[in-house]
C-alpha positions in Angstrom: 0.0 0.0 0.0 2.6 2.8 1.1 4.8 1.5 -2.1 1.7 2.4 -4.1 0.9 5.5 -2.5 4.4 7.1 -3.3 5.6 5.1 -6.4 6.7 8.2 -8.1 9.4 8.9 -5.5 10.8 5.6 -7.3 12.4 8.3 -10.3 15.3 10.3 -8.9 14.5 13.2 -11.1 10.9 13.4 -9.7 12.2 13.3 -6.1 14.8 15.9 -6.2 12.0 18.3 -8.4 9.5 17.1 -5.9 12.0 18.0 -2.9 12.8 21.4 -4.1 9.3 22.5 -5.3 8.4 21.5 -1.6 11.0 23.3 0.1 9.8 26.7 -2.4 6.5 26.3 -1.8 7.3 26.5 1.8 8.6 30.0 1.4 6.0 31.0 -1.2 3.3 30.3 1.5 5.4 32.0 4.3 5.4 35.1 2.4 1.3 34.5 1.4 0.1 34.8 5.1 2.8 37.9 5.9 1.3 39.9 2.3 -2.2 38.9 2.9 -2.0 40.3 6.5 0.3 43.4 5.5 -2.1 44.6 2.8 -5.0 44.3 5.4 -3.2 46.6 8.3 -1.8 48.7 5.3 -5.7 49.7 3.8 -8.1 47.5 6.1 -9.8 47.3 2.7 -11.0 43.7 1.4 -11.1 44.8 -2.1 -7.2 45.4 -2.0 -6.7 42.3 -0.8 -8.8 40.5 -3.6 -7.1 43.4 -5.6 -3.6 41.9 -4.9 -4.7 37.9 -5.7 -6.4 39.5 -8.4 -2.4 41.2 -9.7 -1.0 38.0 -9.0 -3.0 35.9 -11.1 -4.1 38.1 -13.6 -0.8 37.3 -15.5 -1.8 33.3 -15.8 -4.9 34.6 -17.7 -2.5 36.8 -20.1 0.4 35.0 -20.9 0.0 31.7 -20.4 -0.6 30.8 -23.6 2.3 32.1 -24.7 3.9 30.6 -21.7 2.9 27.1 -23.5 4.3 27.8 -26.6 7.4 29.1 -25.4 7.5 25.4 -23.4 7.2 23.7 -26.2 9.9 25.4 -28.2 12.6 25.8 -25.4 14.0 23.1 -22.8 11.5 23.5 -19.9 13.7 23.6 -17.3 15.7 26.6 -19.1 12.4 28.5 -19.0 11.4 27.5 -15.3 14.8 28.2 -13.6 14.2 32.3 -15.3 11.0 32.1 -13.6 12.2 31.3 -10.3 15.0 33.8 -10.4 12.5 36.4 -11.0 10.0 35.3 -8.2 13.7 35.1 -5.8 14.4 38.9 -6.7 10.8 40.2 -6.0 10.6 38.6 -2.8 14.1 40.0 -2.1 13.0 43.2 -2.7 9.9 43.1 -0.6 12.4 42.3 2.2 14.0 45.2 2.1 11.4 47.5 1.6 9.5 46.2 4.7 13.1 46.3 6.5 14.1 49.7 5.9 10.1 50.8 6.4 9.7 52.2 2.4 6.8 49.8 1.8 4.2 51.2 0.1 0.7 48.7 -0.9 1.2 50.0 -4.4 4.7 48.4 -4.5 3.2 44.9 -3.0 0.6 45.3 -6.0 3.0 45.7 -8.6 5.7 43.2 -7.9 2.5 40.5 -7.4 1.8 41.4 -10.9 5.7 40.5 -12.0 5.8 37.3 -9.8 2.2 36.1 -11.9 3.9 36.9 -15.1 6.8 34.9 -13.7 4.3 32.1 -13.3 2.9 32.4 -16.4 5.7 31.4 -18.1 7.0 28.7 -15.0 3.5 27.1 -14.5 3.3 25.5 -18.3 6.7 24.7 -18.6 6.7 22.9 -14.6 3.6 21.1 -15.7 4.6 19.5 -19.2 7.6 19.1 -17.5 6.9 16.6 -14.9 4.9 13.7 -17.1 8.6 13.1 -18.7 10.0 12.4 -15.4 7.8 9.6 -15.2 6.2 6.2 -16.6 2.8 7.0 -18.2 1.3 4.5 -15.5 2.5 6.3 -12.6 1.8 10.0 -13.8 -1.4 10.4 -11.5 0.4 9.2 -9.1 2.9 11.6 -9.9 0.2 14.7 -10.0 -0.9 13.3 -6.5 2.5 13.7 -5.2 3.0 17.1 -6.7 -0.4 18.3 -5.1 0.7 16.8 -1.4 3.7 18.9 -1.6 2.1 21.8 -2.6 0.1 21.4 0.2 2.4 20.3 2.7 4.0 23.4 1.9 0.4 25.0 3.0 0.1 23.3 6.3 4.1 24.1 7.4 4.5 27.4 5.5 1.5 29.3 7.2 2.7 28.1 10.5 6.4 28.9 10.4 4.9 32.3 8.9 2.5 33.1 11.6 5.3 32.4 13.7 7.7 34.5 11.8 5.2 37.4 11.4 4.5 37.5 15.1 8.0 37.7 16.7 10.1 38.2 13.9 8.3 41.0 11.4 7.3 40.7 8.0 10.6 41.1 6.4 11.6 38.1 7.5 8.9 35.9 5.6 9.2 37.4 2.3 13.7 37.2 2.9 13.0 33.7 4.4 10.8 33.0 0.7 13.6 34.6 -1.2 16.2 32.1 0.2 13.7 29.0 -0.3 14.3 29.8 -4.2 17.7 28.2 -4.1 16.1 25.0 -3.2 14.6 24.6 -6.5 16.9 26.2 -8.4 19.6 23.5 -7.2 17.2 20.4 -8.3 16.3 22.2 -11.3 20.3 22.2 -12.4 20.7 18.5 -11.3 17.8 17.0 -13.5 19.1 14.3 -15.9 16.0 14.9 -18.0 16.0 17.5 -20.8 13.2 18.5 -23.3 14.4 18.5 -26.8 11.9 20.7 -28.6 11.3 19.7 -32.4 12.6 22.6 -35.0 9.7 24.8 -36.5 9.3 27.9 -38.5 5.9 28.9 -37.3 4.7 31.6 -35.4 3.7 31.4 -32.0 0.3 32.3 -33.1 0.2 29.4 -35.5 1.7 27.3 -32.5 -1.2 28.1 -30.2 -3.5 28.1 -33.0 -2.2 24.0 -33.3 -2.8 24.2 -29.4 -6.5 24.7 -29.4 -7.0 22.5 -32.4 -6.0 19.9 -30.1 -8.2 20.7 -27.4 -11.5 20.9 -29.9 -10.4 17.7 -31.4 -10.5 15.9 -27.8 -14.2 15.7 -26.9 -14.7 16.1 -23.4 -11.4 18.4 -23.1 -13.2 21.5 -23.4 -15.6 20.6 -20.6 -12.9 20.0 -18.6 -11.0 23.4 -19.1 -14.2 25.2 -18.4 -15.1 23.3 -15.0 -11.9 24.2 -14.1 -11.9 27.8 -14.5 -15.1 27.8 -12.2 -14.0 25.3 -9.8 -11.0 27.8 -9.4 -13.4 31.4 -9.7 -15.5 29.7 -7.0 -13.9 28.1 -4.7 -10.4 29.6 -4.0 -11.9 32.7 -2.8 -13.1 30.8 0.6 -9.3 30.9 1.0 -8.2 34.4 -0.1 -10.6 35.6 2.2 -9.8 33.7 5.4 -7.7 37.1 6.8 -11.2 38.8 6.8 -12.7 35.5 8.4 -10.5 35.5 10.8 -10.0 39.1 11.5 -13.7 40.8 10.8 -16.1 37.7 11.5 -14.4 35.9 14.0 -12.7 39.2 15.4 -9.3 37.5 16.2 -6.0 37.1 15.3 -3.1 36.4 12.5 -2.6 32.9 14.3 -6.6 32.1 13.7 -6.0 33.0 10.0 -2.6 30.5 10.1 -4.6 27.8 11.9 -7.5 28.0 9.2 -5.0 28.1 6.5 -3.3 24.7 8.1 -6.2 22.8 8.7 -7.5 23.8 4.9 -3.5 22.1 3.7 -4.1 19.2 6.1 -7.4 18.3 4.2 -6.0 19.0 0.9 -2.5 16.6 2.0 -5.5 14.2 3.2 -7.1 14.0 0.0 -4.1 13.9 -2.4 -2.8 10.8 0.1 -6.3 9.2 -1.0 -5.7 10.1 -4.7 -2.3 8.7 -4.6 -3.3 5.3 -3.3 -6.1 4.8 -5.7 -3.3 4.5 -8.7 -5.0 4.6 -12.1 -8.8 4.3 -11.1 -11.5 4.6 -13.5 -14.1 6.6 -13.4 -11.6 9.7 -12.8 -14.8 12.1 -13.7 -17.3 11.0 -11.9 -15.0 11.5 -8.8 -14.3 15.0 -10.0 -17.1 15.7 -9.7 -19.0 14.7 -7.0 -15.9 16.1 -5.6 -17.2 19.2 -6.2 -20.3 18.8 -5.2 -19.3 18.3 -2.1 -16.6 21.8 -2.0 -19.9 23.7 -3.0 -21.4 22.2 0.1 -18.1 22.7 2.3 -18.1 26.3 1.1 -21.2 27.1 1.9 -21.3 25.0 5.8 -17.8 27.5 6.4 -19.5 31.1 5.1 -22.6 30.4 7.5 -20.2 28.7 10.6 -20.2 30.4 13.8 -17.5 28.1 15.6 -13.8 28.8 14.9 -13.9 24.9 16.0 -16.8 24.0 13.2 -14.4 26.3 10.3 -11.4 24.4 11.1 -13.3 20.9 10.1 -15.2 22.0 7.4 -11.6 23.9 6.0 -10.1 20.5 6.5 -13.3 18.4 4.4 -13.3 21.3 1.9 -9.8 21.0 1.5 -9.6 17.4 0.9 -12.7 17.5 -2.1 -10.7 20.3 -3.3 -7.5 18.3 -4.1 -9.6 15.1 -5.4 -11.6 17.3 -8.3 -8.3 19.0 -9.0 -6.0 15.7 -8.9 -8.4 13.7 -11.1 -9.0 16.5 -13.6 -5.4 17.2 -14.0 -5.1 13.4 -14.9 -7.6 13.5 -17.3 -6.2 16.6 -18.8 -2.3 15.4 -18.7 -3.4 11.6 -19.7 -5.4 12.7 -23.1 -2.4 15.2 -23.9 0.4 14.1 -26.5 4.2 15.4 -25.3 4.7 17.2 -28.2 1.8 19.4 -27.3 1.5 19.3 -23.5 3.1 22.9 -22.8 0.4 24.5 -25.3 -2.6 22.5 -24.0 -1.2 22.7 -20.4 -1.3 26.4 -20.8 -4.7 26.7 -21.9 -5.8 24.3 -18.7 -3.1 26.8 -16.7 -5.5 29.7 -17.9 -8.6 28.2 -17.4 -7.3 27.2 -14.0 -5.2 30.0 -12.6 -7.8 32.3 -14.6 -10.6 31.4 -12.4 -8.9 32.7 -9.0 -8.1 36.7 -10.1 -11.5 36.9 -11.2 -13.2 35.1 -8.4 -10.9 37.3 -5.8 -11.9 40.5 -7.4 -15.6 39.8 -7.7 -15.9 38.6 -4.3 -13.8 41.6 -2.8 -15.9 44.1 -4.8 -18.9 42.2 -3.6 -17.7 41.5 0.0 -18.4 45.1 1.3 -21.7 45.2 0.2 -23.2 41.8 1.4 -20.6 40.4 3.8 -18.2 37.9 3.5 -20.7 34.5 4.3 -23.4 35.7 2.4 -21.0 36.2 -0.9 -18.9 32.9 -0.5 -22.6 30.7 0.6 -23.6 31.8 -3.0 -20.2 30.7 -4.3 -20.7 27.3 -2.8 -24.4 27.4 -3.9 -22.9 27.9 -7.7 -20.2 25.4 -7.6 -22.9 22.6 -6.0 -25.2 23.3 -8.6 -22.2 23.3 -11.3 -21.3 19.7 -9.9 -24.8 18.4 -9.8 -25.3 19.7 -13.4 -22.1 17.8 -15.1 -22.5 14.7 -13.0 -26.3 14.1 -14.1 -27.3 16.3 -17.0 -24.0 17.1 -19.4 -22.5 13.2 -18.5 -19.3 13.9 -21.3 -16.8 14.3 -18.5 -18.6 11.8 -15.8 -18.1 9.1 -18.7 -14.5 9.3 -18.7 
């Protein structure tokens, strides 16, 4: 059972990429609790703070695409190691401006916007990436894995960042993020693996054109891009707004916002486990999404809790259906994909996916203020239950796969 659970860790190039992604996400989550809480105490607005995930993500909806041809033309690791020396020198910088007390929320807002077009150019090339580092088999297996370090990194990273932001300062977590960098740089350079892109004279218009050919051509492919952009525009907000959870609806701390954030990685670590140890099961979408029926309903039991006790469960269920629809749809996604495409059609799922979140974070913070924070994020669960229901008995393309 536990040789199934982490077959993956079998390839020596997945495990160092696996080990340094884990130790950078570690530092990427430090520095998430210390800007969501900085941009709060800077402007007490909400809509700045869904104005900053909306900066950071914005990007994935702009350039991906040509993020994906790019990773298709160039050796993907070439292209990810630029992106993670940019995301280094922003958070660098943040350091010092917090240090030497220059910090301004316009300058948090602008270098989110460089990081996400960092990103947009990593995120396809990391994706088409790891497939080649392992058998066809074990790849969602592989995507499991990737998820529980992401999310590992969300359970330990909030917590050594809560810490850090309480008796250290917030120039610590973003100089602490800027170091973790050097992690992933390092397994990026000792990969055995390269991507030998194929010689072509066409245009990167003609490229992504190719791209979305592919996608058309692939039935339920398109279904599955769009459920993932309002998986992500529905969902993810729950957890850009847990500083205004914690700190206007539950009137407490930084440490209540780090404890919801940890229990929400503990589910999602809970339910990538669960993926893992299923290796290549069937019915991939009908998991997906009854999966997300059940995150409509987890969203909507947190906006309308009244326990810090009750949120901290229903973080940890919501965060475990969560990582199932998103393992099993990446499989589908990555499995139907041919190599020689992967960084174009990855892109398009990168937009669809990392699309969802800036436009979800700046709705829902324009629309917080008015109606509240439960009442905005119960209709968000109410949506994505309905969305769920709707795919899994009505439109049965994906549930068929």
């Amino acid at each position: 059972m536990r040789g199934r659970v982490f077959k993956a860790f079998e390839y020596r190039d997945f495990r160092l990429l696996w080990f340094g992604a884990c130790t950078s996400s570690i530092g990427t989550w430090m520095q998430e609790i210390a800007q969501a809480w900085l941009v709060l105490e800077l402007t007490n607005s909400p809509f700045l703070l869904g104005l900053d995930a909306f900066l950071g993500d914005i990007p994935i909806f702009l350039f991906s695409l040509f993020g994906g041809v790019v990773a298709d033309r160039i050796d993907r690791r070439k292209v990810l190691l630029g992106s993670q020396y940019v995301q280094m020198f922003c958070a660098a910088l943040l350091s010092f401006l917090i240090a030497t007390k220059h910090v301004a929320v316009w300058h948090i807002l602008t270098l989110s916007f460089v990081v996400g077009t960092a990103q947009s150019f990593g995120g396809p090339a990391y994706s088409a990436l790891v497939p080649s580092l392992v058998e066809k088999e074990d790849l969602q297996n592989a995507i499991a894995l990737n998820s529980i370090q992401f999310n590992l990194a969300r359970v330990i990273g909030p917590v050594l960042g809560g810490l850090a932001l309480k008796y250290l300062g917030s120039a610590w977590c973003f100089g602490l993020n800027a170091l973790s960098f050097v992690a992933v740089i390092i397994s990026l350079l000792k990969l055995r693996i390269n991507f030998n892109p194929a010689r072509t004279g066409e245009s990167m218009i003609a490229s992504m054109m190719q791209g979305f050919g592919f996608i058309r051509n692939q039935g339920a492919m398109e279904s599955l891009i769009a459920i993932a952009f309002c998986m992500t525009a529905l969902a993810i907000p729950m957890i850009t707004f847990l500083p205004v959870f914690a700190k206007n609806v539950f009137h407490q701390s930084e440490m209540t916002y780090t404890l919801f954030l940890a229990f929400s990685g503990l589910g999602s670590i809970t339910g990538a486990l669960t993926v893992a140890s299923l290796g290549n099961v069937e019915n991939k979408g009908r998991i997906a999404l009854s999966s997300l029926v059940a995150l409509g309903a987890g969203i909507t039991g947190f906006a309308l809790s009244k326990s810090v006790v009750l949120s901290c469960v229903i973080l940890f269920f919501s965060g475990a259906v969560l990582m199932c629809a998103f393992a099993m749809i990446s499989s589908l996604v990555q499995l139907i994909t041919a190599n020689e495409m992967r960084g174009r059609v990855m892109s398009v799922y990168n937009v669809a996916f990392r699309g969802g979140m800036p436009f979800g974070s700046v709705v829902t913070g324009w629309l917080v203020p008015v109606l509240s924070a439960p009442v905005v994020l119960s209709v968000n669960g109410i949506l994505l239950f309905s969305l769920g229901l709707y795919f899994l008995l009505f439109q049965r393309r994906v549930a068929a796969l």
